[in-house]
MITI-499369 format. One record per atom (N, C-alpha, C, O): residue in three letters; y, x, z. Coordinates in steps of 0.001 Angstrom, whole numbers, padded with zeros to 6 digits, always signed. Layout:
MITI-499369
AlaYXZ
...
end
This chain:
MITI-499369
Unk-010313+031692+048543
Unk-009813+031612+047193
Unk-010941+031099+046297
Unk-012133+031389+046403
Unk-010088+029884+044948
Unk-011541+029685+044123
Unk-010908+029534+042834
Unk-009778+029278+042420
Unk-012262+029832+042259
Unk-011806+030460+040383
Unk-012245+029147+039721
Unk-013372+028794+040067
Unk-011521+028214+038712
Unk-011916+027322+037882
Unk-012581+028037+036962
Unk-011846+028934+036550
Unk-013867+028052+036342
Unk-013807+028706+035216
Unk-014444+027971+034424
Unk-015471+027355+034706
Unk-013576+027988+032809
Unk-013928+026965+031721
Unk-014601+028349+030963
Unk-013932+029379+031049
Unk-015647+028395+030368
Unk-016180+028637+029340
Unk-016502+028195+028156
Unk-017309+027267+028219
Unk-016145+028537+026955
Unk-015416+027666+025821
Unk-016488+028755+024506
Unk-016606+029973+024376
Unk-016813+028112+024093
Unk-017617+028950+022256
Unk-016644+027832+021602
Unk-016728+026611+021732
Unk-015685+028593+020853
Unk-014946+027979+019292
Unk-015450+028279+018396
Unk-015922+029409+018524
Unk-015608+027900+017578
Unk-016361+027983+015985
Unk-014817+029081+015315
Unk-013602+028884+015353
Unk-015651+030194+014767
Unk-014834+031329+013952
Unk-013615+030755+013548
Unk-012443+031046+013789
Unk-014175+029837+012850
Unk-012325+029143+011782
Unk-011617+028894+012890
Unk-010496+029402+012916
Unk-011974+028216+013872
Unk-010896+027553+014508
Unk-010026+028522+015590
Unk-008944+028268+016118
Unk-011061+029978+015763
Unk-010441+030800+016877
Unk-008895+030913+017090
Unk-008418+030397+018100
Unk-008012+031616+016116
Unk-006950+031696+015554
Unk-006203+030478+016441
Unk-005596+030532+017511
Unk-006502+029370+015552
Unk-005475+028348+016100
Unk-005896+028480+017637
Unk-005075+028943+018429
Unk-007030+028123+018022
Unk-007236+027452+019605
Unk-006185+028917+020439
Unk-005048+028927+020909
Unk-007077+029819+020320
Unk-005993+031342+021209
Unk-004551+031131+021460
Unk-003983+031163+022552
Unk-003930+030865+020047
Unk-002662+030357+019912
Unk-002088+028933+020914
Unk-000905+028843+021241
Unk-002841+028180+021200
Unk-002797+026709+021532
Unk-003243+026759+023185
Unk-002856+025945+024024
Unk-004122+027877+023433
Unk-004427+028190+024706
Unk-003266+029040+025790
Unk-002762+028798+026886
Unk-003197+030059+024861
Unk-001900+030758+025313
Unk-000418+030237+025351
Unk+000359+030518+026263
Unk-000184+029656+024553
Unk+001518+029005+024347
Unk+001429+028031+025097
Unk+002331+027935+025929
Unk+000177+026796+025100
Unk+000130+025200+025816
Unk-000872+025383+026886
Unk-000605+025124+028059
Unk-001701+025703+026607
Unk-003024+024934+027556
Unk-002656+025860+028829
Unk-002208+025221+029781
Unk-002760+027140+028995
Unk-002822+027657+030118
Unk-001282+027728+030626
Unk-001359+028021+031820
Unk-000100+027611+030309
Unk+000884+027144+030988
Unk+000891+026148+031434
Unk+001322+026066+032584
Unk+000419+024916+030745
Unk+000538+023966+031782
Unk-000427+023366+032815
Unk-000273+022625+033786
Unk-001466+023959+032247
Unk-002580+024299+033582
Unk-001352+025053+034883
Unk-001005+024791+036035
Unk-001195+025567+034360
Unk-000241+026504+035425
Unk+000829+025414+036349
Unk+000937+025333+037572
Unk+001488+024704+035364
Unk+002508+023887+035747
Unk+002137+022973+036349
Unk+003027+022264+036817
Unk+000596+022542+036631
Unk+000304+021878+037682
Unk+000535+021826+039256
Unk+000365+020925+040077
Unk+001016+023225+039370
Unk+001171+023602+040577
Unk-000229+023737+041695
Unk-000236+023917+042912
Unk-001181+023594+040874
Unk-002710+023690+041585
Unk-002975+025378+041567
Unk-003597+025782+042549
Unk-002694+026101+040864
Unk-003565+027228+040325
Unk-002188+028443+040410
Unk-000988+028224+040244
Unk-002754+029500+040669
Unk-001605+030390+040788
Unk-001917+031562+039933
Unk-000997+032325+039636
Unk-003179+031792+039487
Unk-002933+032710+037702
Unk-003812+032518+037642
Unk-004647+032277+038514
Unk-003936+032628+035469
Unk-005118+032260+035028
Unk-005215+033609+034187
Unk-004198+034134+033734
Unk-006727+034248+033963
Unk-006820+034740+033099
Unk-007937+034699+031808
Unk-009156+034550+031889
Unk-007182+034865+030712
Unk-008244+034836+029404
Unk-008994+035760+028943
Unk-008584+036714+028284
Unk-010458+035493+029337
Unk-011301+036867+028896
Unk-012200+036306+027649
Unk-012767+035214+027700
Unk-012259+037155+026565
Unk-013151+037007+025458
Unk-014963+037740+026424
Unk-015259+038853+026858
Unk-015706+036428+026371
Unk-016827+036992+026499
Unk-017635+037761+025088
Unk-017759+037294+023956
Unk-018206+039347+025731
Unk-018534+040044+024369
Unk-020379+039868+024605
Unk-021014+040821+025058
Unk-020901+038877+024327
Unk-022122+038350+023593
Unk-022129+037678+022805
Unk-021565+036588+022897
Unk-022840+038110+021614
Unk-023219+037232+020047
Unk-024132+036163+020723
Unk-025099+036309+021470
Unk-023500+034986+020208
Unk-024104+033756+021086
Unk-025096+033826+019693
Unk-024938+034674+018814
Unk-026206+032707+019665
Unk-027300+032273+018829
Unk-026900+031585+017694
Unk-027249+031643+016515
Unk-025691+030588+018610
Unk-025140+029207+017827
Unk-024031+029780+016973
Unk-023690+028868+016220
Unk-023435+030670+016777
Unk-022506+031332+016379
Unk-021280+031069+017082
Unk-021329+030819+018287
Unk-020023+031101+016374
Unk-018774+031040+017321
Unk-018443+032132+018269
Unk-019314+032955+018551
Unk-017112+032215+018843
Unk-016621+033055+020011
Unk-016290+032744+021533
Unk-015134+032398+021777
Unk-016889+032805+022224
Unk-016990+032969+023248
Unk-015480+033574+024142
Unk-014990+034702+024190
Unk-015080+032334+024745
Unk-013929+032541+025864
Unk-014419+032336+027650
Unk-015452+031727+027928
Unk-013765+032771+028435
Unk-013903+031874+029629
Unk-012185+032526+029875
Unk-011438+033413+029461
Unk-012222+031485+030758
Unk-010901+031044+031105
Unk-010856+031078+032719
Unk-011443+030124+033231
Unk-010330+031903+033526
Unk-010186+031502+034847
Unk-008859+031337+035697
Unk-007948+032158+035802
Unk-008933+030424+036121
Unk-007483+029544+037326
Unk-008034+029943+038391
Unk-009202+029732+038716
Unk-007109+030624+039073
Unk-007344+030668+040847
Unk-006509+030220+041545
Unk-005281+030302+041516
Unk-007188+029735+042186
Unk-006300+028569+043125
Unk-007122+029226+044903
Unk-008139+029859+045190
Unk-005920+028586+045723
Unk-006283+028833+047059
Unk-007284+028490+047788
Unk-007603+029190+048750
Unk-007945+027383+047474
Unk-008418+026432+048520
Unk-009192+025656+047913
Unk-008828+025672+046737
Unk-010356+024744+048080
Unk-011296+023832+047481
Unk-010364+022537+047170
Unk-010254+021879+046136
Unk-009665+022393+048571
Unk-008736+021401+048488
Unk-007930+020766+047396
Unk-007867+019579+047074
Unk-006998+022389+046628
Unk-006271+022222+045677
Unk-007594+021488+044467
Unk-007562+020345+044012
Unk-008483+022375+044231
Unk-009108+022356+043376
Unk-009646+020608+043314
Unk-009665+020160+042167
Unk-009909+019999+044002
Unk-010331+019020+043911
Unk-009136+017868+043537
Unk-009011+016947+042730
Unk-008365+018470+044585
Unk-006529+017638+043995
Unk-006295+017735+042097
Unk-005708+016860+041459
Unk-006906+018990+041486
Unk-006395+019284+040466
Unk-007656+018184+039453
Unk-007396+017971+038269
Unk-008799+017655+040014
Unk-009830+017214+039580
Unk-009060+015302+039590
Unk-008773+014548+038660
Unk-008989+015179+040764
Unk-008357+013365+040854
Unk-006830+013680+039906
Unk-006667+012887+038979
Unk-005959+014541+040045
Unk-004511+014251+039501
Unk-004443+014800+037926
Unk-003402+014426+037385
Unk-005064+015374+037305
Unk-004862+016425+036515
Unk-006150+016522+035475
Unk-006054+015959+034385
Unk-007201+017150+035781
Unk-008505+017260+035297
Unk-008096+015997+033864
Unk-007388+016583+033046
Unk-008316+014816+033517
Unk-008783+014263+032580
Unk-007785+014378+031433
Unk-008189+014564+030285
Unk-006682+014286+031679
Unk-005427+014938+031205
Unk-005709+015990+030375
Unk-005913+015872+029166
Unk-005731+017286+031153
Unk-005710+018342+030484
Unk-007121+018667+029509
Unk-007090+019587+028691
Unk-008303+017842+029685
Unk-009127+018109+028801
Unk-008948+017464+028056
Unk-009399+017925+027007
Unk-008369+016273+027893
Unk-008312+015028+026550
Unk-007461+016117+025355
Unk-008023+016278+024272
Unk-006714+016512+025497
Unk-005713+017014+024341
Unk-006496+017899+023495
Unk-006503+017809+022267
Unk-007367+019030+024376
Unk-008047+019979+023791
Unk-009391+019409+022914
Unk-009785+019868+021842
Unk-009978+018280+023676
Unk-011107+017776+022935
Unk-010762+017064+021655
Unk-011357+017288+020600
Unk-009579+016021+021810
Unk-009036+015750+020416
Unk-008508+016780+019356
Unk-008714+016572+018160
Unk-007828+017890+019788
Unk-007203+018820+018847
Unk-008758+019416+018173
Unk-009187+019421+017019
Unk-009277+019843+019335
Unk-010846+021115+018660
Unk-012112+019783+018419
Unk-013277+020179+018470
Unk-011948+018663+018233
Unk-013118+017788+018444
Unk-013736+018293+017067
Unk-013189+018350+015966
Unk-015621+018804+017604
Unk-016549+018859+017001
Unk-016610+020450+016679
Unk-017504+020918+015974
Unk-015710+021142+017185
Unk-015381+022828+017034
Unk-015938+023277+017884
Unk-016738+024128+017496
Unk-015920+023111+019061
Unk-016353+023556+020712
Unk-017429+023062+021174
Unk-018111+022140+020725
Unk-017615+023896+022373
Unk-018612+023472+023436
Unk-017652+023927+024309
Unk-016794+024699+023880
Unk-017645+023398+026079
Unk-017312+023916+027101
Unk-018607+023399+028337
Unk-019258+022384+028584
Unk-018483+024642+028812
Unk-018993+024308+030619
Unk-018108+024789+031899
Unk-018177+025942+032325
Unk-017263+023781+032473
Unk-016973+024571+033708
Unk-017915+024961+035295
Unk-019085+024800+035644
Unk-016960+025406+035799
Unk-018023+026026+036599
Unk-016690+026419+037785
Unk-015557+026804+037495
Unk-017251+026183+039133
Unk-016715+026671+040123
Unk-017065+028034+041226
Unk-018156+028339+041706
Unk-016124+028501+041360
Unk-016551+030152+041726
Unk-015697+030048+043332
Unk-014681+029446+043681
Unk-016422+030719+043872
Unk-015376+031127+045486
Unk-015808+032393+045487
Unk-016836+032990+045169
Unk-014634+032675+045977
Unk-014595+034507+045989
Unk-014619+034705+047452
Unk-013872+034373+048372
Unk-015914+035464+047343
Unk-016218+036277+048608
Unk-015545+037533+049091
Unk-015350+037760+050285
Unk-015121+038521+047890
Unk-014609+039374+048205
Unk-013615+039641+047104
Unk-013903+039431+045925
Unk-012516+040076+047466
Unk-011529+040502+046646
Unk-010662+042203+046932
Unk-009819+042418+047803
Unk-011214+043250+045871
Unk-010970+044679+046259
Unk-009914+045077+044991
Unk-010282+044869+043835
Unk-008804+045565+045227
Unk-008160+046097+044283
Unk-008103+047520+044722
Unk-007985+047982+045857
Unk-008241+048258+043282
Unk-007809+049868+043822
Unk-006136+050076+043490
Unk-005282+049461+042852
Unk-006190+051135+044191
Unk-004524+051799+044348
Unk-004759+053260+043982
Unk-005459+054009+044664
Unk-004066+053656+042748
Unk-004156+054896+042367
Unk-002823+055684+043322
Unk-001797+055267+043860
Unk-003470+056990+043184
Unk-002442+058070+043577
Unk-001481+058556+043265
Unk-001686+059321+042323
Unk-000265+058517+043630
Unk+000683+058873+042730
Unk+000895+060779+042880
Unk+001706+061368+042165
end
């Protein structure tokens, strides 16, 4: 299994809208790619230097395979919209993760 992960600082003003624009558009149709089988949105909690808020974003997908499929078919696509909508608001770095281990607990009923 491997984790896309976008890490995103929005500038304060713009948080509001982007969350909104991430949740309703961006990460559904990340989804609707059919590459990635859930994504989740975590607010990173460090006061960056530069100011702004701090997101990362992670897609997990099965296989390197997909992931690279999602890079030639998909990838330029889905960043163009966001860079024009937030242009000069953001920073992003992605980053690729493989999961070594995956433990869920099971409570007692």
């Amino acid at each position: 299994m491997y984790i896309y992960n976008v890490t995103v600082n929005i500038e304060a003003s713009e948080e509001e809208r982007w969350l909104k624009w991430m949740q309703e558009k961006h990460i559904p149709e990340m989804l609707n790619t059919g590459k990635f089988t859930e994504a989740k949105l975590c607010q990173v909690m460090v006061e960056e230097e530069m100011g702004g808020v701090t997101y990362s974003v992670q897609y997990t997908t099965e296989c390197k395979e997909m992931l690279d499929k999602y890079y030639q078919e998909n990838a330029e696509q889905m960043r163009d919209e966001g860079a024009q909508l937030f242009k000069g608001n953001f920073v992003a770095f992605r980053t690729e993760l493989r999961v070594v281990n995956h433990v869920k607990t099971f409570t007692k009923s």
